[in-house]
C-alpha positions as CSV (number, residue, x, y, z in Angstrom):
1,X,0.0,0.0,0.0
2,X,1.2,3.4,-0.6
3,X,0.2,6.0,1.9
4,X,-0.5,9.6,1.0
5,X,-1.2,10.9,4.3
6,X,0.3,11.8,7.9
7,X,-1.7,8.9,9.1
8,X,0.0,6.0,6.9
9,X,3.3,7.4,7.9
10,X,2.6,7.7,11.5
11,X,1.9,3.7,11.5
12,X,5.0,3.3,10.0
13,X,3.9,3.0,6.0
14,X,7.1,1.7,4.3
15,X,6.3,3.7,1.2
16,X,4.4,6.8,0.5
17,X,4.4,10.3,0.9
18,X,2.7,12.8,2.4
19,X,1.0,14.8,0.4
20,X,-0.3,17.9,2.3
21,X,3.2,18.5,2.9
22,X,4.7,18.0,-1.0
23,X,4.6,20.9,-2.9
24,X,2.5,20.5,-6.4
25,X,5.7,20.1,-8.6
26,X,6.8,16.9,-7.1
27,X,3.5,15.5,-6.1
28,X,3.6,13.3,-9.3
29,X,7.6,12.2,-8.7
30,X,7.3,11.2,-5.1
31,X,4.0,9.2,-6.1
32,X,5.9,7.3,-8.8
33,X,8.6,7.0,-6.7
34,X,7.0,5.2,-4.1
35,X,5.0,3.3,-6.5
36,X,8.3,2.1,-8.0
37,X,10.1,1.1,-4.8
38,X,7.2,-0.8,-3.5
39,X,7.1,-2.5,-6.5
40,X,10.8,-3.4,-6.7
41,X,11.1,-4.1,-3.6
42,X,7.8,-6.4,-3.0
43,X,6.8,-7.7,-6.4
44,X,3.2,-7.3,-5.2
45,X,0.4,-8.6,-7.3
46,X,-1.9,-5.2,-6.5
47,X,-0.4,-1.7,-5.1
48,X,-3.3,0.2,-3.4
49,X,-2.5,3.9,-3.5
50,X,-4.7,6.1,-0.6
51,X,-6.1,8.3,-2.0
52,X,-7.3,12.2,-0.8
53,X,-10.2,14.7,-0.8
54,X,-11.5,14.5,-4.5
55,X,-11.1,15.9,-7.5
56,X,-13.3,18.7,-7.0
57,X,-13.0,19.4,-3.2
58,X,-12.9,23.2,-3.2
59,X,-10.3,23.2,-0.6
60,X,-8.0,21.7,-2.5
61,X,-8.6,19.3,-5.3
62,X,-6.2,16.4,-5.5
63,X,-6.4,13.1,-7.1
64,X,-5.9,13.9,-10.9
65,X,-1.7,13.4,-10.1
66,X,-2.6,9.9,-8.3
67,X,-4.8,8.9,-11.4
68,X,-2.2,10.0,-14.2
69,X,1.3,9.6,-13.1
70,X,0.2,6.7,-10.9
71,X,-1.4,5.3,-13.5
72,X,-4.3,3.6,-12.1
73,X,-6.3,0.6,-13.6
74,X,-9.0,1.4,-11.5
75,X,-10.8,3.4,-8.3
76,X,-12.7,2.5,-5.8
77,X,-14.8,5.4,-5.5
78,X,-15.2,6.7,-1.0
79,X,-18.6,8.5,-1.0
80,X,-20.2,9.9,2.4
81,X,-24.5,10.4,1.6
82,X,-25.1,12.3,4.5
83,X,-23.0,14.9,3.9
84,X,-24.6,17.3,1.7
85,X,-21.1,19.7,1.2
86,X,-17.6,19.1,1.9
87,X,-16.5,19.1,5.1
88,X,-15.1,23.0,6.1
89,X,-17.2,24.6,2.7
90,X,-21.0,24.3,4.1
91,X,-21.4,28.0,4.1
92,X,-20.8,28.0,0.3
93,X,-24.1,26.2,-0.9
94,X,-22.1,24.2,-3.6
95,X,-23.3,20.5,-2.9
96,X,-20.9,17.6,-2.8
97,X,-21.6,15.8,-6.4
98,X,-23.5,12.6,-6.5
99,X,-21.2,9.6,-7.5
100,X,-22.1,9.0,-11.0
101,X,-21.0,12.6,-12.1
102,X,-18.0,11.3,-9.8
103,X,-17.4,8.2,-11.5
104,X,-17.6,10.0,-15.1
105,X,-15.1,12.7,-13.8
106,X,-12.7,9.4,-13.3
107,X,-13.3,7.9,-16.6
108,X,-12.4,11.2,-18.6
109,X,-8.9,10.3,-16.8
110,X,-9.3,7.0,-18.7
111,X,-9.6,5.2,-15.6
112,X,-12.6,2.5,-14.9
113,X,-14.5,2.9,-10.9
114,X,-14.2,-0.7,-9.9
115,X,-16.3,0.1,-6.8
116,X,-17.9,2.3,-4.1
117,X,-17.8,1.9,-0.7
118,X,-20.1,4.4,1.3
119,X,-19.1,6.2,4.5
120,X,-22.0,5.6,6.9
121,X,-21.8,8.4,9.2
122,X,-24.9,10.2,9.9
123,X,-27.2,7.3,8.6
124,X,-29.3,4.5,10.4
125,X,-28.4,0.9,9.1
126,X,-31.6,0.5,7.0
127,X,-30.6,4.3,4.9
128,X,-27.3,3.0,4.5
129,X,-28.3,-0.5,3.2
130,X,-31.1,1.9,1.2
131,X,-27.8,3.2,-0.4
132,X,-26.1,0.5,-1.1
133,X,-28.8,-1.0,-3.0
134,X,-29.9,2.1,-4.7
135,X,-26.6,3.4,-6.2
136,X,-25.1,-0.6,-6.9
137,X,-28.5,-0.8,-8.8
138,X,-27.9,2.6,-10.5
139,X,-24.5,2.3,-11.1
140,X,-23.9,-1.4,-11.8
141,X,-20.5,-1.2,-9.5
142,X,-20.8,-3.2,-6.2
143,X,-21.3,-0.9,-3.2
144,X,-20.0,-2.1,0.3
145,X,-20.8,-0.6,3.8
146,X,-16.7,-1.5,4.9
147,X,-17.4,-0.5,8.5
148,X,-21.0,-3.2,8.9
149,X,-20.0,-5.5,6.5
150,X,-16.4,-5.3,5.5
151,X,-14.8,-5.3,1.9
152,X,-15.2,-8.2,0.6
153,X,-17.8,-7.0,-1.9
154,X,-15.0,-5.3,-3.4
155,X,-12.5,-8.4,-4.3
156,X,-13.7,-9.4,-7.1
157,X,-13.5,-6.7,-9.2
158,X,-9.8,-6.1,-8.0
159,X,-9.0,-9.8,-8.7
160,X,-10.0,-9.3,-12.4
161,X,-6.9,-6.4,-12.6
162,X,-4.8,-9.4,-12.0
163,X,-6.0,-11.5,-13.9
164,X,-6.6,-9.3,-16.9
């Protein structure tokens, strides 16, 4: 795994970076380079990059360097229904996209949403198994609830990378 945050390096991430800290010119060579040595190093079979924010988080945008020079074969797409604008920008108005505008936003990178999992916070069990079903049935992706039910959901479509 390749952390992009203070958290993955505080619990001792062997590569990564932070970005917060990396100024925008050498975002895209640290993330390569730590994408590199992991897989030099390790030889693993999948290399899950952390991702940040979103690509249109108003305080910041991020994401379009881990999607290019990290060259992704996929997302797995983090969406939180109950909030209505991103954390910090409420006062603005500007609501938080719904995941299919999300989801075509990643595929004009050229890269495909393997999944979605849904952060639950500020919903009762039945909403959030609500949507689940609702946006795997809109979206045809599967949609997992990590924090009830795991990731499991999720394996299948990362398996195919492998074996594609």
């Amino acid at each position: 795994m390749i952390y992009t945050g203070q958290t993955g390096w505080l619990q001792g991430g062997v590569y990564g970076f932070i970005f917060d800290s990396t100024l925008n010119d050498f975002v895209s060579g640290e993330l390569e380079h730590a994408i590199h040595s992991c897989y030099v190093n390790e030889k693993p079979d999948v290399i899950i990059v952390e991702g940040q924010a979103a690509l249109r988080n108003p305080s910041g945008p991020c994401g379009s360097e881990f999607l290019v020079s990290g060259q992704m074969n996929g997302v797995i797409l983090q969406y939180a229904p109950a909030r209505k604008f991103y954390k910090g920008w409420e006062s603005t108005g500007i609501p938080m996209p719904e995941p299919a505008s999300e989801i075509a936003l990643i595929k004009a990178y050229g890269v495909p949403t393997l999944g979605m999992s849904l952060n639950t916070k500020g919903l009762k069990t039945e909403e959030a198994k609500e949507r689940q079903e609702t946006y795997a049935s809109q979206l045809g992706l599967p949609v997992v609830l990590p924090v009830e039910e795991g990731v499991e959901g999720l394996l299948p479509a990362i398996k195919s990378l492998i074996t594609s």
